[in-house]
N, CA, C and O of each residue as an XYZ file, in Angstrom:
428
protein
N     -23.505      4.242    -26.853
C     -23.185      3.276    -25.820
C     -22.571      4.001    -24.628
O     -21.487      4.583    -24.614
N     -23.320      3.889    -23.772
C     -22.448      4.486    -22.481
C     -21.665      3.318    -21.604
O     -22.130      2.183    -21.505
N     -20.330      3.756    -20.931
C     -19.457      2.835    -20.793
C     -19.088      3.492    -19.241
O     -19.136      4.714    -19.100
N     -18.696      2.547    -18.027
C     -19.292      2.947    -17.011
C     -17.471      3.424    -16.656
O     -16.632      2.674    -17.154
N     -17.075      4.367    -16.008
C     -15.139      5.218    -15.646
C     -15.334      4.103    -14.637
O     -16.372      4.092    -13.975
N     -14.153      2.897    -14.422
C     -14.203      2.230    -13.016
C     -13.265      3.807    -12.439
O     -12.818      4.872    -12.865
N     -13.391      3.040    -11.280
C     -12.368      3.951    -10.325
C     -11.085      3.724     -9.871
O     -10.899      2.951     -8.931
N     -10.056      4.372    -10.489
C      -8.893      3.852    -10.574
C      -7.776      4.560     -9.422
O      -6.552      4.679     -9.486
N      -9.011      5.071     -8.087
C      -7.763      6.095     -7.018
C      -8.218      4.662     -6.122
O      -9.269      4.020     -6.108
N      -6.930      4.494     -5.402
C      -7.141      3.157     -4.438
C      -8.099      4.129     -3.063
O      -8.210      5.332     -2.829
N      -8.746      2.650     -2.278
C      -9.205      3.651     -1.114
C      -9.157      2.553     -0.084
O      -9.582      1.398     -0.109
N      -8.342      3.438      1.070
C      -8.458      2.013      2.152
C      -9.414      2.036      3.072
O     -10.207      2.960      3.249
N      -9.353      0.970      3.702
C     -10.531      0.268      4.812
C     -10.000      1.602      6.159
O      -8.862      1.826      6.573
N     -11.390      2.312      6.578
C     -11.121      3.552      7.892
C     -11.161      2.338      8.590
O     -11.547      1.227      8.224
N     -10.596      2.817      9.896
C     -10.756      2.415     11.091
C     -11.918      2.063     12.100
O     -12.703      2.956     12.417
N     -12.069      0.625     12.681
C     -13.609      0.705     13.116
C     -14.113      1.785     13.976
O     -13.269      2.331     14.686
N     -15.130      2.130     14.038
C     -15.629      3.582     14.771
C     -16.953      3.203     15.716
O     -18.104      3.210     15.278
N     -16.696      2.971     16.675
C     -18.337      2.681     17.141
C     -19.213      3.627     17.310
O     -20.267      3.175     17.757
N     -19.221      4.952     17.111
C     -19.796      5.837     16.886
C     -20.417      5.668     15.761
O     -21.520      5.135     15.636
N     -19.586      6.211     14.708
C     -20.269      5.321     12.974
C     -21.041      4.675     12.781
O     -21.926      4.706     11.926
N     -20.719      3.699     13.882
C     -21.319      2.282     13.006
C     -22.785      2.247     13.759
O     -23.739      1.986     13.027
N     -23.008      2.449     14.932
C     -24.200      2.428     15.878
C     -25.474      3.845     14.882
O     -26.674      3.662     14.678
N     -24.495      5.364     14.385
C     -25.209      5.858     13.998
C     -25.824      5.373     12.526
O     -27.017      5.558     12.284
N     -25.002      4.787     11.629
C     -25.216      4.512     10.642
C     -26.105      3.030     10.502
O     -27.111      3.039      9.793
N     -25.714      1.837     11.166
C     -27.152      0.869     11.714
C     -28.202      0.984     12.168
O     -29.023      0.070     12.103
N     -28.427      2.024     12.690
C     -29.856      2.379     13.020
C     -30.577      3.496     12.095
O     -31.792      3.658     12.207
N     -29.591      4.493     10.904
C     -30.349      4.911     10.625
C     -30.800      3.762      9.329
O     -31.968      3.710      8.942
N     -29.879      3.008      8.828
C     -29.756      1.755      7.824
C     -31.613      1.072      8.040
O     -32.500      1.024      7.188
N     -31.646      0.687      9.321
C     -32.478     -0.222      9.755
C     -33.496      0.583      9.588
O     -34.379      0.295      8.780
N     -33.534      1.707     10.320
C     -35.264      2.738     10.127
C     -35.474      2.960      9.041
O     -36.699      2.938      8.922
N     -34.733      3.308      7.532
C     -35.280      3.380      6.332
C     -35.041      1.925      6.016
O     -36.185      1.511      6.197
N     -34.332      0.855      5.664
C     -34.756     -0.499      5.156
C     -36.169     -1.283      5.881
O     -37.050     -1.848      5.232
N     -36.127     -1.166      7.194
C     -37.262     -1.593      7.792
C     -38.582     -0.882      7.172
O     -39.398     -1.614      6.611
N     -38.848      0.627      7.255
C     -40.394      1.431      7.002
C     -40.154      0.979      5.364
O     -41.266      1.211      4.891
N     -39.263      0.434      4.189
C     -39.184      0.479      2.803
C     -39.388     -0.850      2.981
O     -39.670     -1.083      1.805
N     -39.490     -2.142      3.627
C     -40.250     -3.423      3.453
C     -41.137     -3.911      3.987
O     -41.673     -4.994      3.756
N     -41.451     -2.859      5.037
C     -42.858     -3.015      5.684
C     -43.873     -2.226      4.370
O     -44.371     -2.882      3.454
N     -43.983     -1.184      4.476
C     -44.525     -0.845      3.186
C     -45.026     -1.846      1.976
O     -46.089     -1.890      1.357
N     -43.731     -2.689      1.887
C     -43.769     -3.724      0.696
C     -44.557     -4.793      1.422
O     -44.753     -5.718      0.634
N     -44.848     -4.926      2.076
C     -45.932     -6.218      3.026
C     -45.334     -7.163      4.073
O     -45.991     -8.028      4.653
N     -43.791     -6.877      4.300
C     -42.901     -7.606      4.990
C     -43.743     -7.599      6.641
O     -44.739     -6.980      7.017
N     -43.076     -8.316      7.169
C     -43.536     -8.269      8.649
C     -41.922     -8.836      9.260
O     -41.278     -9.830      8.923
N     -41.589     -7.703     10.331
C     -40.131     -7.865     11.115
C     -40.025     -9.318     12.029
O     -40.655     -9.580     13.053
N     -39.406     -9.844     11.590
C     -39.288    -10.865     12.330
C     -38.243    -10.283     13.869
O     -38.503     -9.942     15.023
N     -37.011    -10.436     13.031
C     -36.046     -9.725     13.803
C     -35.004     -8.505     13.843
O     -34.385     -8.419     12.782
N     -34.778     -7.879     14.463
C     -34.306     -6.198     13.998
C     -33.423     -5.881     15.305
O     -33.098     -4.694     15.333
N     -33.052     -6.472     16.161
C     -32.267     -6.226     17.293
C     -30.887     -7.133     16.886
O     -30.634     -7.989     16.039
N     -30.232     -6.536     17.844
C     -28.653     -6.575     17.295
C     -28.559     -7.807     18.264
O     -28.960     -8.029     19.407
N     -27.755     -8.614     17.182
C     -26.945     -9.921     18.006
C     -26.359    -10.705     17.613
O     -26.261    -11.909     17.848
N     -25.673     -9.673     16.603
C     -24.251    -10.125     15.419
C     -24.877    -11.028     14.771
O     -24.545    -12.180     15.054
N     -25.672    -10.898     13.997
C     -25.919    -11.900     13.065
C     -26.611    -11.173     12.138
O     -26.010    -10.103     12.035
N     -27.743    -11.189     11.266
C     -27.927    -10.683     10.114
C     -28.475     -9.072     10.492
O     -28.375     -8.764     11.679
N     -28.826     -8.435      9.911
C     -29.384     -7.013     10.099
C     -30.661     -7.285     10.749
O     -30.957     -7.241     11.944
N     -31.322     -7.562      9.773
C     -32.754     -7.349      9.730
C     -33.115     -9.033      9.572
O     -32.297     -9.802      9.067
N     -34.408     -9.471     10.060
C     -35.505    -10.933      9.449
C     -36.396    -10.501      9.029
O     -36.875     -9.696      9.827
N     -37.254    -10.627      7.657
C     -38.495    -10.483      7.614
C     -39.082    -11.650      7.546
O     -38.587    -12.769      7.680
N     -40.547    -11.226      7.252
C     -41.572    -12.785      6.901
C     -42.271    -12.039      5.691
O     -42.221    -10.810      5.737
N     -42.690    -12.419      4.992
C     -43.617    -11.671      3.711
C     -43.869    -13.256      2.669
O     -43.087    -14.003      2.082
N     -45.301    -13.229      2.838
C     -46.071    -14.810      2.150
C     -45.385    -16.332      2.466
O     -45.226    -17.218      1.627
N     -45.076    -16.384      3.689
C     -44.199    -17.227      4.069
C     -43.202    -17.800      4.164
O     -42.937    -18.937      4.554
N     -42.356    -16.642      3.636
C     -41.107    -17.381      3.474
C     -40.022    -15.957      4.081
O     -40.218    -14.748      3.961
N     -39.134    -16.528      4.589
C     -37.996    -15.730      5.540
C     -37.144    -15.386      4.346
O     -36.825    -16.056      3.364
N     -36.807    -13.893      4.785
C     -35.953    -13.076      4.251
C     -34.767    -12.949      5.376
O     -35.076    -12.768      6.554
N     -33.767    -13.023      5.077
C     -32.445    -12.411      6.024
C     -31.870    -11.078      4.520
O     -31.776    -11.039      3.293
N     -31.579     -9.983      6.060
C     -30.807     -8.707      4.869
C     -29.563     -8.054      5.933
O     -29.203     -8.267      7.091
N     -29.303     -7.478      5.224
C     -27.328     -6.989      5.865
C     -27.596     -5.658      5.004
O     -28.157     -5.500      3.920
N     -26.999     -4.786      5.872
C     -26.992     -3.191      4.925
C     -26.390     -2.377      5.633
O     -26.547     -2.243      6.847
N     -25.350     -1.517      4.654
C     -24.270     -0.743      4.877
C     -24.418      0.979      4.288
O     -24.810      1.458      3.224
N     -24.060      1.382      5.158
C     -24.465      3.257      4.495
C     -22.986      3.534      4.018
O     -22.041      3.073      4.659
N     -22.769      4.424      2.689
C     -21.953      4.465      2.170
C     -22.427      6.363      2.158
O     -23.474      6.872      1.756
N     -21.365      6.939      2.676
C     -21.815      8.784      3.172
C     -20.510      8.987      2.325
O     -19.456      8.355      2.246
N     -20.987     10.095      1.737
C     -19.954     10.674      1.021
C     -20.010     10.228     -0.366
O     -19.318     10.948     -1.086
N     -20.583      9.314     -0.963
C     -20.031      8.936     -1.847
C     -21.781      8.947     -2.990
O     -22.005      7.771     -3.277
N     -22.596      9.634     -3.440
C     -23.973      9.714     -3.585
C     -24.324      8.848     -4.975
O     -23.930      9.097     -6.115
N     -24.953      8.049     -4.650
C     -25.833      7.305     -6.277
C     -27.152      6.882     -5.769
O     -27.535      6.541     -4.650
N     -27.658      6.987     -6.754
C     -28.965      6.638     -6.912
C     -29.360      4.782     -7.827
O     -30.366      4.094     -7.659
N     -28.443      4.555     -8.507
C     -28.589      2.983     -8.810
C     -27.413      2.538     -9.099
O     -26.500      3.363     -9.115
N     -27.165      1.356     -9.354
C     -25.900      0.642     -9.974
C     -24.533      1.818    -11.161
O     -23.347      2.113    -11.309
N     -26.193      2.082    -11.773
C     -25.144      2.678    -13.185
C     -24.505      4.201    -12.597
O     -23.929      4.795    -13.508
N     -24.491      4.810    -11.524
C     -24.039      5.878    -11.456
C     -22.968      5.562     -9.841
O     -22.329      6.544     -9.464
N     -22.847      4.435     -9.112
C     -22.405      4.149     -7.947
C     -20.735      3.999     -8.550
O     -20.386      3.580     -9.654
N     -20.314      4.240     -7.998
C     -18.514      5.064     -8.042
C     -17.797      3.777     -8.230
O     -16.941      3.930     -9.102
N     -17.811      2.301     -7.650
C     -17.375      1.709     -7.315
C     -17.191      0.299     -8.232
O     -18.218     -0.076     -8.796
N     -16.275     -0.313     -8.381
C     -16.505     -1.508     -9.142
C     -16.959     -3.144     -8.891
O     -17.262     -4.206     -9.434
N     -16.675     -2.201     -7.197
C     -16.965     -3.941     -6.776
C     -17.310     -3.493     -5.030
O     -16.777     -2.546     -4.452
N     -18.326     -4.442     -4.423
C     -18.077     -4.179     -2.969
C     -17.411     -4.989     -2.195
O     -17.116     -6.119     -2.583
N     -17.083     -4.539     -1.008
C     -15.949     -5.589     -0.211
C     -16.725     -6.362      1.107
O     -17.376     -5.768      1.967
N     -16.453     -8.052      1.037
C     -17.170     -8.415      1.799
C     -16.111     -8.615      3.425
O     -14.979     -9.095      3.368
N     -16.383     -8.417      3.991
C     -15.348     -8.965      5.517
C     -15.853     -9.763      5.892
O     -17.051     -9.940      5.673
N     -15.070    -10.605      6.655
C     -15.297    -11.951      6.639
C     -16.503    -12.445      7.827
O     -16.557    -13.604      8.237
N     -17.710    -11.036      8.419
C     -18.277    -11.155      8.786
C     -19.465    -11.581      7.906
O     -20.317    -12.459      8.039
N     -19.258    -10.775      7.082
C     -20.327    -11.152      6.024
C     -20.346    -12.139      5.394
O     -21.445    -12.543      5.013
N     -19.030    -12.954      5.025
C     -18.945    -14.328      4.698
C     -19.823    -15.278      5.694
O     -20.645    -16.140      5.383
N     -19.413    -14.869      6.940
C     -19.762    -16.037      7.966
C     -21.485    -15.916      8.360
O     -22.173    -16.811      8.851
N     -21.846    -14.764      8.045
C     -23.578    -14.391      7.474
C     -23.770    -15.777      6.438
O     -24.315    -16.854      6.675
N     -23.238    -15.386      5.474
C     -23.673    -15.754      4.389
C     -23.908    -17.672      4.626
O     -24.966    -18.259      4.397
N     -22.783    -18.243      5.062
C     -22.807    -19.395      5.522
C     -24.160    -19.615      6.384
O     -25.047    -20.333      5.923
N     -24.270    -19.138      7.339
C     -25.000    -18.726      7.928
C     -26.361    -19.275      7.335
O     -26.809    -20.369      7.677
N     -27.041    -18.376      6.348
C     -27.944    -18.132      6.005
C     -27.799    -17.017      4.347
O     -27.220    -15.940      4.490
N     -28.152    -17.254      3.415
C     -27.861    -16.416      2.253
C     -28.709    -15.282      2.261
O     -29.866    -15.590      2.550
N     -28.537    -14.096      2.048
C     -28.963    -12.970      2.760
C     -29.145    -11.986      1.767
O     -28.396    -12.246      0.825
N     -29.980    -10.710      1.511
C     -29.699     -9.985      0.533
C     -28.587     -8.543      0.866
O     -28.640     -8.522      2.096
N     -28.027     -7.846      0.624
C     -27.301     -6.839      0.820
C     -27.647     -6.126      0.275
O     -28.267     -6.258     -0.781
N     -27.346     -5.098      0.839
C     -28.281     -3.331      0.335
C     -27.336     -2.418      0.768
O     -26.999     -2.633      1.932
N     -26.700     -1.322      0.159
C     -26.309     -0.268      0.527
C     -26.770      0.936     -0.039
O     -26.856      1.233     -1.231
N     -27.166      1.845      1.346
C     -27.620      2.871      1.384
C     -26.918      3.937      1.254
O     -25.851      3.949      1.867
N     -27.224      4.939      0.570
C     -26.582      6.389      0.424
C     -27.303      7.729      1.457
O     -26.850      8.872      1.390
């Protein structure tokens, strides 16, 4: 039976960076976008205007997605990702109201 180490060193919230965040949303968007086009998606919407990440369309029905790059920290699926839980801010709440959305974080 393998049994998953939570992570027991606290880690706080960095400081917002608009550098960061502009480099890390666009590179977010160029690999989630070319990885659901591939899958048959078609972009609805992909320009910034505080609201979800990405829109697709794929067999008629709308997708909304939100996605965050996590650097430094490397996994490849659930069972090897460091973390026990992710943290939503209350932007992402007000997404979610919004519209229910999928979330993805990238390494």
């Amino acid at each position: 039976m393998v049994t998953k180490k939570l992570n027991t060193m606290p880690y706080t919230a960095r400081e917002f960076s608009q550098k960061s965040y502009d480099e890390n949303d666009e590179y977010a968007k160029k690999k989630i976008t070319k990885f659901l086009i591939n899958r048959g998606h078609l972009v609805i919407q992909d320009k910034e205007n505080y609201n979800h990440d990405l829109v697709t369309k794929k067999n008629g029905k709308i997708f909304f997605f939100e996605f965050e790059v996590k650097r430094n920290y490397p996994f490849f699926s659930k069972k090897d990702y460091k973390f026990d839980s992710v943290s939503f801010l209350g932007r992402k709440r007000r997404l979610h109201n919004i519209m229910p959305y999928y979330y993805m974080i990238l390494c």
